[in-house]
N, CA, C and O of each residue as an XYZ file, in Angstrom:
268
protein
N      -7.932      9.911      2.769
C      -6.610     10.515      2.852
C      -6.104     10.797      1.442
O      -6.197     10.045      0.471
N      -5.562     11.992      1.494
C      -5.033     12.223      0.148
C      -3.775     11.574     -0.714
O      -2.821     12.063     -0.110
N      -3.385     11.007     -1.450
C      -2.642     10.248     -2.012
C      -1.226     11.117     -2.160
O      -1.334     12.035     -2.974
N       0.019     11.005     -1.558
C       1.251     11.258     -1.528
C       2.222      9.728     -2.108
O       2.961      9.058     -1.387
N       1.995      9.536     -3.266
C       2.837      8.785     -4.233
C       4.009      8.972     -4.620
O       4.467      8.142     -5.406
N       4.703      9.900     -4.273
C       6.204     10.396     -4.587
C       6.628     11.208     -3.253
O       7.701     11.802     -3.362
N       6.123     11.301     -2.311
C       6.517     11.664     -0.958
C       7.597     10.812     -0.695
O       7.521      9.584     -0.635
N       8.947     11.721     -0.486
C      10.345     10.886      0.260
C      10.619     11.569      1.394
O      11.007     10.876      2.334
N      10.522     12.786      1.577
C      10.750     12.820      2.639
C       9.650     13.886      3.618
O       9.149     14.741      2.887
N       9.277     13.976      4.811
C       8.199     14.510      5.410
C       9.218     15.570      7.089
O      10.167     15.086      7.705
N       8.738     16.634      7.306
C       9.568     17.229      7.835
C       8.357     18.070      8.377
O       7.620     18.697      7.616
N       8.103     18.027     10.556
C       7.199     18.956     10.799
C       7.906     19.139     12.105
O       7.301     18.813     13.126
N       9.070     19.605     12.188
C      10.517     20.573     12.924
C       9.347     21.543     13.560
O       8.452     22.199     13.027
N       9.822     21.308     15.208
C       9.253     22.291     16.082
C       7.992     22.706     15.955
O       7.757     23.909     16.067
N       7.116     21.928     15.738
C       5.497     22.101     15.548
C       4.631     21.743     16.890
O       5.073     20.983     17.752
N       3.303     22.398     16.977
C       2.766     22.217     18.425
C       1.615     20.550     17.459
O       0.545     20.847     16.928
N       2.036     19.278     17.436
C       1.557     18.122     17.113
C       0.162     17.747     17.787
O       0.034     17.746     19.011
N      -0.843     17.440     16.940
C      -2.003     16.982     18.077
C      -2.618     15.585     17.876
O      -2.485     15.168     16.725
N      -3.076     14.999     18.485
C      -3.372     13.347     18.114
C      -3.917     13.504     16.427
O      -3.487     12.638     15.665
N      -4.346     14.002     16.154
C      -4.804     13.846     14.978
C      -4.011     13.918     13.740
O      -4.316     13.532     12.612
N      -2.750     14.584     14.238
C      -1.715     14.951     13.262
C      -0.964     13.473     13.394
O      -1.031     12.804     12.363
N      -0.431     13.014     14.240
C      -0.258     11.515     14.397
C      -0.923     10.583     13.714
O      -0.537      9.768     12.877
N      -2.065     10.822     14.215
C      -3.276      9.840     13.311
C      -2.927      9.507     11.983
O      -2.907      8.370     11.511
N      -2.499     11.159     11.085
C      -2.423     11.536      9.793
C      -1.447     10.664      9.839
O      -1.670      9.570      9.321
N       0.180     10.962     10.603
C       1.447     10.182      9.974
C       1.059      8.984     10.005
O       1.350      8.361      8.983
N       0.347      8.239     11.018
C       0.486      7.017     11.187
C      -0.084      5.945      9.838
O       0.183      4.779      9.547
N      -0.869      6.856      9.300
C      -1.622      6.441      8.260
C      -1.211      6.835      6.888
O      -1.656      6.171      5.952
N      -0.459      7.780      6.665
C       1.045      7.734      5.847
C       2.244      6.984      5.689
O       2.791      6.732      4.616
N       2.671      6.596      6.988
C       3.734      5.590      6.950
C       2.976      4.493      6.757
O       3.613      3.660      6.113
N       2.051      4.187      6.996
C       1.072      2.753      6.649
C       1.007      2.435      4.744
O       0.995      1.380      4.110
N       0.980      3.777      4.340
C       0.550      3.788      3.148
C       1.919      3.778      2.023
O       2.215      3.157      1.002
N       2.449      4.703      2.754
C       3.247      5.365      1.746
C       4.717      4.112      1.198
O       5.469      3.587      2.019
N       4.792      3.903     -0.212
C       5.712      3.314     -0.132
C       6.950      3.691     -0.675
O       7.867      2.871     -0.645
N       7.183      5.206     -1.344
C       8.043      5.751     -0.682
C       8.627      6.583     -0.414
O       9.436      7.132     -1.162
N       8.315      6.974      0.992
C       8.642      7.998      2.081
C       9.784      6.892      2.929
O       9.466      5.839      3.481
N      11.002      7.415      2.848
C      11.826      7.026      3.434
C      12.895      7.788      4.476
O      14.059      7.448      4.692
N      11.877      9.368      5.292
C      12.423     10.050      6.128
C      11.918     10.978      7.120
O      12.004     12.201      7.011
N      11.341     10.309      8.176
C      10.358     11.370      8.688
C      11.225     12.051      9.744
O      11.652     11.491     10.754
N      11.475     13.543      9.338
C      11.697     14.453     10.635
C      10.377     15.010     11.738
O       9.439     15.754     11.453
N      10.652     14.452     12.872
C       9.819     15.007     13.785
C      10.473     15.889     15.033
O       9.835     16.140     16.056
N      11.402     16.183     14.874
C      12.774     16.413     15.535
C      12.139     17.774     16.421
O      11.324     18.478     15.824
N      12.445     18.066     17.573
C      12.058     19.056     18.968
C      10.906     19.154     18.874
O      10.505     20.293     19.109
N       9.753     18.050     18.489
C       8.339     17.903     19.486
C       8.047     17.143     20.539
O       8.524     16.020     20.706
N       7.328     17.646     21.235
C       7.393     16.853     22.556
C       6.055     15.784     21.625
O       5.456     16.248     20.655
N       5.856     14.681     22.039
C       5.149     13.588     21.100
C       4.527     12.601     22.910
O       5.140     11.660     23.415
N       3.220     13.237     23.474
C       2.638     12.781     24.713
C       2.396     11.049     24.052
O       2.327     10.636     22.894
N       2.313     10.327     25.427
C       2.056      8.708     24.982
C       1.076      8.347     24.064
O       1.136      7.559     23.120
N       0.144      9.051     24.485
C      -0.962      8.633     23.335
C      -0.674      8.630     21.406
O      -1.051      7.932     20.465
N       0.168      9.800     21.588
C       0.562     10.392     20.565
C       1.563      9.157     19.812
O       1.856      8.924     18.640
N       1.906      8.525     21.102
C       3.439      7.997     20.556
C       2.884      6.656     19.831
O       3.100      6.217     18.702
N       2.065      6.154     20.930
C       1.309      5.127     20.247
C       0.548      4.977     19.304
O       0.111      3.901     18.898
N       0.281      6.264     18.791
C      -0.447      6.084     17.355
C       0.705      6.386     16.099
O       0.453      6.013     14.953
N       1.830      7.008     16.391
C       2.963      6.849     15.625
C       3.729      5.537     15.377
O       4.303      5.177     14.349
N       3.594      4.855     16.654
C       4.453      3.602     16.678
C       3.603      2.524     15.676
O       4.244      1.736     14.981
N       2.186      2.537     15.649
C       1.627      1.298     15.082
C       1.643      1.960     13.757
O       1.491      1.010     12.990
N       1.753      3.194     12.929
C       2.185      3.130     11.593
C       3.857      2.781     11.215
O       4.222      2.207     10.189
N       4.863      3.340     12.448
C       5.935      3.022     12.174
C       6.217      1.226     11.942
O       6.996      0.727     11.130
N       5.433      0.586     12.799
C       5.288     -1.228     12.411
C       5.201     -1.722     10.898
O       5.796     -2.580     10.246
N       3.909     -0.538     10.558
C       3.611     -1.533      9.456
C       4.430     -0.539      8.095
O       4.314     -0.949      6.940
N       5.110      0.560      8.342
C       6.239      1.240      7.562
C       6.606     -0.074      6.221
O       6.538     -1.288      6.416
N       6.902      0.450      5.198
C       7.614     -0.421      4.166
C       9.161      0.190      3.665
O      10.190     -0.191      3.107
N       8.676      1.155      4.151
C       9.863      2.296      3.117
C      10.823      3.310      4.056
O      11.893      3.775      3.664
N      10.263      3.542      5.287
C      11.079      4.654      6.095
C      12.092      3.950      6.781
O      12.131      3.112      7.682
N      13.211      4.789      5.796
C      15.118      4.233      6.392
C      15.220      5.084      7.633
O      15.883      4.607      8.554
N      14.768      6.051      7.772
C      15.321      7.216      8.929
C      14.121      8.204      9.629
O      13.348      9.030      9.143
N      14.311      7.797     10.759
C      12.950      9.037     11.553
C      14.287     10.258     12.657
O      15.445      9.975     12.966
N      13.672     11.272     12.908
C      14.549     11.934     13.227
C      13.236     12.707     14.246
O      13.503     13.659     14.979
């Protein structure tokens, strides 16, 4: 994964999302320490999807606000 060291805030507004793009955040918010704003705002996000968002949102250090 490519290194986002000054990433604060992340924004993918009305996008068609696919597990793999999840995969990506989940493993960003895992990493990143600090990104403190993820907009995901009018995607539909299927369970599978959600659950691979939720276990990076756990181990999050830095994100104050998801949207």
């Amino acid at each position: 994964m490519p290194t986002f060291k000054n990433l604060r805030h992340f924004t993918l507004r009305k996008s068609n999302l696919n597990l793999k793009i999840y995969e990506f955040l989940s493993d960003l918010l895992e990493k990143s320490i600090k990104l403190t704003e993820l907009d995901l705002s009018d995607n539909r996000i299927p369970p599978e999807s959600l659950k691979k968002l939720n276990e990076g949102l756990l181990k999050s250090r830095s994100l104050k606000c998801i949207l």
